[in-house]
C-alpha positions in Angstrom: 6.2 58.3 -50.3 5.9 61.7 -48.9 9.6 64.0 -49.0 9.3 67.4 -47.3 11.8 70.0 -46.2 15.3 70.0 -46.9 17.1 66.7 -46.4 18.9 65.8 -43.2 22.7 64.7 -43.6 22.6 61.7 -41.4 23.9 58.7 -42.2 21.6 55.4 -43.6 21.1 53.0 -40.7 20.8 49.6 -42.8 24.3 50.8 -44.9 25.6 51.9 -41.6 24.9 47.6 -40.8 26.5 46.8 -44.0 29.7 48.4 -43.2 28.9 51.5 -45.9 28.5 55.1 -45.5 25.4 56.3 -47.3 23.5 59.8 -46.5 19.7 59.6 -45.8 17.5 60.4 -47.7 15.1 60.2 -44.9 12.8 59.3 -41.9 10.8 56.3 -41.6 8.5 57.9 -38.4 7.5 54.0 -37.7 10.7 52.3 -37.9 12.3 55.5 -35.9 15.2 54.9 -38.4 18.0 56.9 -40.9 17.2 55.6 -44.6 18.6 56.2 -47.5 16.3 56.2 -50.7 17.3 52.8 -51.8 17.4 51.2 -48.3 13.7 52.5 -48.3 12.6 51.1 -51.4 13.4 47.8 -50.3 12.4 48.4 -47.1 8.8 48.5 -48.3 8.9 46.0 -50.0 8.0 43.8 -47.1 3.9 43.1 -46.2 4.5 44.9 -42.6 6.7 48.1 -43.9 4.5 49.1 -46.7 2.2 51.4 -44.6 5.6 53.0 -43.8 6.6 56.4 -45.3 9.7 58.3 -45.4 9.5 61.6 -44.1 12.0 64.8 -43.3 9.9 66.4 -41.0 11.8 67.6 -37.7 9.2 67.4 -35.4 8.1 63.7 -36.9 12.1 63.0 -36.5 11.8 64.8 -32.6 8.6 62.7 -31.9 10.1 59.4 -33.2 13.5 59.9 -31.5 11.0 60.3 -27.9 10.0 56.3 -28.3 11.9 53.7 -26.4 15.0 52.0 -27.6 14.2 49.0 -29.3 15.7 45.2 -28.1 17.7 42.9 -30.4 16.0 39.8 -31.7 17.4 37.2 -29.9 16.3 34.9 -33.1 18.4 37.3 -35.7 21.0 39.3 -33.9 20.8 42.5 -36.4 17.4 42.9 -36.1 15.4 44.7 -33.5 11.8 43.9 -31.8 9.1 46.4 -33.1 6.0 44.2 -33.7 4.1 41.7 -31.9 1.2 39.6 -32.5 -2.1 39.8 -30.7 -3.6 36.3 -31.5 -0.3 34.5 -29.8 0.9 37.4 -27.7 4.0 37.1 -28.7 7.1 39.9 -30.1 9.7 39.8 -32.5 11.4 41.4 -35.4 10.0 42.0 -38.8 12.0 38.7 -39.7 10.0 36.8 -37.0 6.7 37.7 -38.0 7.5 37.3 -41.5 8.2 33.6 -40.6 6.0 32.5 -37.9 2.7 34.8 -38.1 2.4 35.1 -41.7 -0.9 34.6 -41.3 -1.3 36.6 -38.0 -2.6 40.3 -38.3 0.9 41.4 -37.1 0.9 44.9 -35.0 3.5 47.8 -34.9 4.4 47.7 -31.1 5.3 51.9 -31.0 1.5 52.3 -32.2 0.1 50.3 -28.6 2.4 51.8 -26.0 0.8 55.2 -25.9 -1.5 55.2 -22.6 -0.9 51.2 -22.3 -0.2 52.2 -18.6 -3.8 53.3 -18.1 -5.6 50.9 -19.8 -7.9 48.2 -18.9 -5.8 45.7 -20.0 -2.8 46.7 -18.1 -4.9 47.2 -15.5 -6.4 43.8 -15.4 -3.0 42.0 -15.8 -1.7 43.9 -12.2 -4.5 42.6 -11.1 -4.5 38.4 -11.7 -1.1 39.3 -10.7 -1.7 40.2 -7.0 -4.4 37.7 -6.8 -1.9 35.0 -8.1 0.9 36.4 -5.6 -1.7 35.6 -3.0 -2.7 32.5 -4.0 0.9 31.8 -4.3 1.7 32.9 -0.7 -1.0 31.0 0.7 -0.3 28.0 -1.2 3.3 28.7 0.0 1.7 28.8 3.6 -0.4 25.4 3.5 2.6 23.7 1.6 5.0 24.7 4.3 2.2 23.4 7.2 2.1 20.0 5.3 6.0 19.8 5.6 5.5 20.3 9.6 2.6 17.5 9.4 4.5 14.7 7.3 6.8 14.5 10.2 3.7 14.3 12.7 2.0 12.1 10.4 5.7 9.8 10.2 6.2 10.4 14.4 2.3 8.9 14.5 2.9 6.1 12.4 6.1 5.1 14.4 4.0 5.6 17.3 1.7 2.8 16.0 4.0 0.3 14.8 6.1 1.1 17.9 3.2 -0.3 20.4 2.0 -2.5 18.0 5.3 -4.4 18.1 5.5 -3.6 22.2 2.5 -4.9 22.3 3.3 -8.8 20.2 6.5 -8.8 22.8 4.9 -8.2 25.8 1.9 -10.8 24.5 4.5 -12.9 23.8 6.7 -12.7 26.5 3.3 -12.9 28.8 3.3 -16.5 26.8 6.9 -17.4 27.4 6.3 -16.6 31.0 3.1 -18.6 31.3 5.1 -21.9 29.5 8.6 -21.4 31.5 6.1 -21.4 35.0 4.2 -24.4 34.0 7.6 -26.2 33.0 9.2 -24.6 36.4 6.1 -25.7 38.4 6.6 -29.8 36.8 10.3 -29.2 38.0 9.9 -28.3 41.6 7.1 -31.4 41.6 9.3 -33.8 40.1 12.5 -32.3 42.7 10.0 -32.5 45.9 8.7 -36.1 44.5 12.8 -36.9 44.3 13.9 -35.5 47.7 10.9 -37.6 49.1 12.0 -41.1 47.4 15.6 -40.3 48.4 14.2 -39.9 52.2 12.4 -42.9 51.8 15.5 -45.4 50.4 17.7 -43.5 52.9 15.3 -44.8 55.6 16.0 -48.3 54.0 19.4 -48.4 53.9 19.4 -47.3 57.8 17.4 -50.1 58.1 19.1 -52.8 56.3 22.7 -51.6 57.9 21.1 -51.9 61.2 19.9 -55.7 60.1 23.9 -56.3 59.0 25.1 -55.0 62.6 23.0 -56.8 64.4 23.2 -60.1 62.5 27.3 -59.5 63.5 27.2 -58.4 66.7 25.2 -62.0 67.4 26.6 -63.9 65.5 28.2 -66.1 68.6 25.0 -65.6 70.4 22.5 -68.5 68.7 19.3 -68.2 70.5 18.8 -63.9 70.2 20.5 -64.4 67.0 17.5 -67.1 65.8 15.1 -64.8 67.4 16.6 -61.5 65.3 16.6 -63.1 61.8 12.7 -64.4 62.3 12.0 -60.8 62.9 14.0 -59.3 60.2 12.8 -61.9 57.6 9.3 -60.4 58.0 11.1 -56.9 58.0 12.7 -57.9 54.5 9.1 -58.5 52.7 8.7 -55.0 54.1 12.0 -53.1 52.8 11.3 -55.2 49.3 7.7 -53.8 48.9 8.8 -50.3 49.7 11.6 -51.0 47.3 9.3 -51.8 44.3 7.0 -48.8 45.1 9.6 -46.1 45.7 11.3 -47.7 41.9 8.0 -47.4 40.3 8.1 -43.7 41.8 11.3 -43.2 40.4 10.4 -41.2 36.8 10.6 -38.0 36.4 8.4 -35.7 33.4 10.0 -35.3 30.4 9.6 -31.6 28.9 10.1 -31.0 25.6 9.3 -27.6 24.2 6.9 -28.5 21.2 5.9 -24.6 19.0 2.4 -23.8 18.7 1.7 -25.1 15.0 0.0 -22.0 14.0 2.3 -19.4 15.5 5.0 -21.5 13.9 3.2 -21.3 10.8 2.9 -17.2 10.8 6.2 -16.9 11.2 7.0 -18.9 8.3 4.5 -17.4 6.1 4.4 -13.4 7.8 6.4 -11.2 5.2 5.6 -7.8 7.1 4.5 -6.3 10.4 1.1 -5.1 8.7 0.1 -3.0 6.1 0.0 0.9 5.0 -4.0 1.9 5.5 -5.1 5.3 3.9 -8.6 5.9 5.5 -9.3 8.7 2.3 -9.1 5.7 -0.2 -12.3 4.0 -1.6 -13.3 0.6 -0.3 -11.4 0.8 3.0 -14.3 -1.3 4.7 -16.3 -3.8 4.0 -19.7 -2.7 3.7 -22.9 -5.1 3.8 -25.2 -5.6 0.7 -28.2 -7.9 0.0 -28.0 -8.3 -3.9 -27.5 -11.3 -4.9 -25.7 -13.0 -7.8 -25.8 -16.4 -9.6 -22.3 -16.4 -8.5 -21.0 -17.5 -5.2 -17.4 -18.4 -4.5 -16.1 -19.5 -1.7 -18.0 -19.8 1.2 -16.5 -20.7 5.1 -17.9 -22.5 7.8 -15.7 -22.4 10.7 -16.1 -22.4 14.6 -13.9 -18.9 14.1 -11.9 -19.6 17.6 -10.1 -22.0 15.6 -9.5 -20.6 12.5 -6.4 -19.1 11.5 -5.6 -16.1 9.8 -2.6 -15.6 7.4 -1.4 -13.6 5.3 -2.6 -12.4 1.7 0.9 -13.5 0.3 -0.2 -17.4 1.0 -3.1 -16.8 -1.6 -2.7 -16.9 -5.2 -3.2 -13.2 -6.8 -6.0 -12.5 -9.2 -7.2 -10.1 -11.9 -9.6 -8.3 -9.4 -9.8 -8.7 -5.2 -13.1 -10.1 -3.5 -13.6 -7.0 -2.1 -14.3 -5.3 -5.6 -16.7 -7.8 -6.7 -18.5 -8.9 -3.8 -22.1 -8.5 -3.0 -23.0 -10.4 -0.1 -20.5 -10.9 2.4 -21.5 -12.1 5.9 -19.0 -13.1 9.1 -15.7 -12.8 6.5 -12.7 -10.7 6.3 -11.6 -10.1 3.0 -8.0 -8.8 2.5 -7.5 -8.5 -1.0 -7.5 -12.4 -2.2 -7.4 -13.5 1.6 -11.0 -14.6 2.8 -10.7 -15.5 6.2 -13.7 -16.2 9.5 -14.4 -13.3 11.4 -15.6 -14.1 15.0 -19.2 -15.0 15.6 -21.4 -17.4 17.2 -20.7 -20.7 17.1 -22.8 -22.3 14.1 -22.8 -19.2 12.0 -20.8 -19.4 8.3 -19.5 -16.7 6.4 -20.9 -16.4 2.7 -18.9 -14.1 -0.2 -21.2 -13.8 -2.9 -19.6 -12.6 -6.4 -21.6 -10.0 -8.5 -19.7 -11.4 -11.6 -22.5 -13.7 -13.7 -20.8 -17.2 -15.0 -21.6 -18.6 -18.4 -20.1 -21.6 -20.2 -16.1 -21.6 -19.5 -15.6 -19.6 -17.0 -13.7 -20.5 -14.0 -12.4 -19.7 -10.9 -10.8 -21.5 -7.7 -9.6 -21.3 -4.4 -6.5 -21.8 -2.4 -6.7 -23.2 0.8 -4.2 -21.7 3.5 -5.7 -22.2 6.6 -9.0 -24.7 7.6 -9.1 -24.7 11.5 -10.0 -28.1 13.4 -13.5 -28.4 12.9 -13.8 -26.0 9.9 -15.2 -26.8 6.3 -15.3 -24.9 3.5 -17.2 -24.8 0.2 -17.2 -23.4 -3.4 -19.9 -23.4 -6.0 -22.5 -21.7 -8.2 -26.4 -20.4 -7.1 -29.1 -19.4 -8.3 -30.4 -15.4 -8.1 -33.0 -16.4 -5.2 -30.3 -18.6 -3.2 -31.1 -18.3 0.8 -27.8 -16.3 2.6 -27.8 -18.8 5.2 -27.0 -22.1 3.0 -24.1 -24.0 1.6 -23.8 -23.8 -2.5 -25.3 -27.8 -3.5 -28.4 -27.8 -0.2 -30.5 -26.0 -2.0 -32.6 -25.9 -5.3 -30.9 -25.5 -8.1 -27.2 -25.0 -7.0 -24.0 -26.9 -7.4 -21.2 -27.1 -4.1 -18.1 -28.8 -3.7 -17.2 -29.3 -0.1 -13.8 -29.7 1.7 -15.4 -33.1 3.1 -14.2 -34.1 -0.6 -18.1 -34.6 -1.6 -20.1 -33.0 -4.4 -23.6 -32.0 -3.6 -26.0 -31.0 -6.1 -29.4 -29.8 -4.8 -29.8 -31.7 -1.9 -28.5 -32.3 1.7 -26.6 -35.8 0.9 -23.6 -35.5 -1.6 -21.7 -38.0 -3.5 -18.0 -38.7 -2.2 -15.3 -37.6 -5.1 -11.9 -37.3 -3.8 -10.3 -36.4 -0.3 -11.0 -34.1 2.5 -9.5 -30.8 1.7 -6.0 -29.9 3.2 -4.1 -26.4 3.1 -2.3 -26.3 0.6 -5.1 -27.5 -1.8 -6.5 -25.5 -5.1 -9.8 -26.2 -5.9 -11.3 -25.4 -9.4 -14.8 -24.8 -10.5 -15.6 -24.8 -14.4 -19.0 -23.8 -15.7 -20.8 -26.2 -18.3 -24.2 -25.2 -18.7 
């Protein structure tokens, strides 16, 4: 410790704190602090203050009373922030280095602020700053665009389900108009068939009053009154035929309004007007691939006119969708679990092939929601080399089971084994090798 001139009578700074009036003994030029001699002593006793030295030097004093006014700790209220640690950059007290960067090679914060404005470091920092701030502005730009394009992207969507549902009313009301003509057309047939028959008896009750007045009118006149009832007996066989025919005419066409089984059957089983499609997601599409598997489950034969699609929530839900493990797939549409017919040619079948090998218990199975009129459908296992154009159990080497309720193993003739499929139906396959 270094003492030089004659000593200052200021008052001690940490007695001052302690609610006691002590005279310094001193400076300490780093701590820009009042000490008396004991304060000091204990003061350097600390790891950070022992570089520190006490000192009575005016200009020292002038030089340290120049520096900034330190801040309180907000960690320990009596204590100010002079250091700060370069490996965390982070500042504190003495108290706060002492505790958390023990270990740290602590730094005296009134030794770094000297030309700090001009250095690189500074200078650096101002700059990641602006070229943050832009990035921030811009970002702030393209965030506030995307706000304006939700509700373009929301008005577009409307847009689409708005036709889409304009579109299933005026379809169906096109329907409903085509069925209320055809049952208004049978009604003006049946009326114009009516007002004809009514014409027709009308005629014949004329006639057969006619017969009555006559009879009456002669009835004291025997010979034309012989003579009239020889002609109107052969008039009779006449009315009578004409009679029979116009009661065999007399039906009318019973209407009665009978729902298309299938549209029925979507209403029932439709939960939702369609569903949410994100063109930037992976498999979207269906994309064609000629690897094959010794897997193949199921495959559909349908004249696709008649098939029926439903819904995905008619089929039971699995681990994985077709559409993730499928590597062959020809004239389907897969929607998640849902395999249905797409339209082709008349003849053609749609084949899913799974890339998944089977071995000895494992299993998987169908549900069957919709089969058509004429369609069939069939599940089994293949070999690798398996043709793309042929039922599982045709060919060499493969097992089928097909909604005819027959099992066919290799060959084109199969072995009945239960009934012909219907919807509703789960159908199992289990591997035993």
């Amino acid at each position: 410790m270094e003492v030089s001139g004659k000593k200052l009578r200021n008052y001690c700074k940490p007695c001052e704190q302690l609610k006691t009036s002590t005279f310094s003994d001193g400076f300490c030029s780093q701590c820009a602090e009042e000490m008396c001699q004991r304060c000091f002593d204990t003061h350097k006793q600390f790891k950070l203050n022992r570089g520190h030295i006490l000192v009575q030097s005016v200009e020292a004093k002038s030089k340290c009373k120049e520096t900034p006014t330190f801040d309180n700790c907000t960690k320990h209220l009596n204590e100010e922030i002079k250091f700060f640690c370069p490996e965390h950059d982070q500042v504190g007290c003495g108290d706060c280095m002492v505790i958390s960067h023990k270990t740290c090679k602590v730094k005296y914060i009134l030794e770094h602020i000297d030309g700090y404005k001009d250095s690189k470091e500074f200078k650096k920092l101002k700059k990641d700053i602006e070229k943050y701030d832009g990035e921030a502005k811009a970002m702030l730009g393209r965030i506030r665009s995307n706000k304006d394009h939700v509700k373009d992207v929301n008005k577009k969507f409307a847009f689409e389900v708005n036709s889409f549902r304009d579109e299933l009313i005026a379809h169906f009301t096109k329907l409903s108009d085509a069925m209320l003509k055809y049952g208004d057309d049978i009604m003006a047939a049946d009326v114009e068939k009516i007002e004809n028959l009514e014409k027709q008896n009308k005629g014949l009750v004329d006639e057969t009053n006619d017969m009555k007045e006559t009879l009456q009118s002669e009835a004291d006149q025997p010979y034309k009154l012989f003579l009239s009832s020889l002609s109107y007996r052969q008039n009779l066989h006449l009315v009578r035929d004409q009679l029979e025919r116009i009661k065999a005419n007399n039906t009318i066409e019973t209407n009665d309004f009978m729902p298309d089984c299938n549209l029925e059957k979507l209403m029932k089983t439709c939960k939702q007007l369609g569903v949410l499609h994100k063109p930037n997601e992976s498999g979207a599409g269906l994309k064609e691939k000629t690897v094959k598997s010794n897997r193949a489950t199921p495959m559909t034969k349908d004249q696709c006119s008649q098939t029926n699609q439903v819904t995905k929530d008619q089929c039971s839900q699995t681990n994985q969708s077709f559409l993730d493990r499928q590597l062959v797939c020809k004239n389907l549409i897969i929607d998640g679990d849902l395999i249905s017919c797409a339209k082709t040619a008349k003849g053609d079948f749609g084949l899913l092939i799974d890339k998944q090998t089977l071995s000895t218990g494992d299993s998987f199975e169908i549900e069957i929601v919709s089969i058509g009129r004429n369609g069939g459908i069939a599940i089994g296992v293949v070999p690798d080399d398996y043709p793309n154009n042929r039922l599982p159990g045709l060919g060499y080497d493969s097992y089928g089971y097909h909604s005819d309720g027959k099992v066919f193993e290799g060959r084109k003739s199969g072995e009945k084994i239960g009934d012909a499929w219907k919807v509703g139906d789960r159908i199992k396959c289990t591997v035993n090798l």
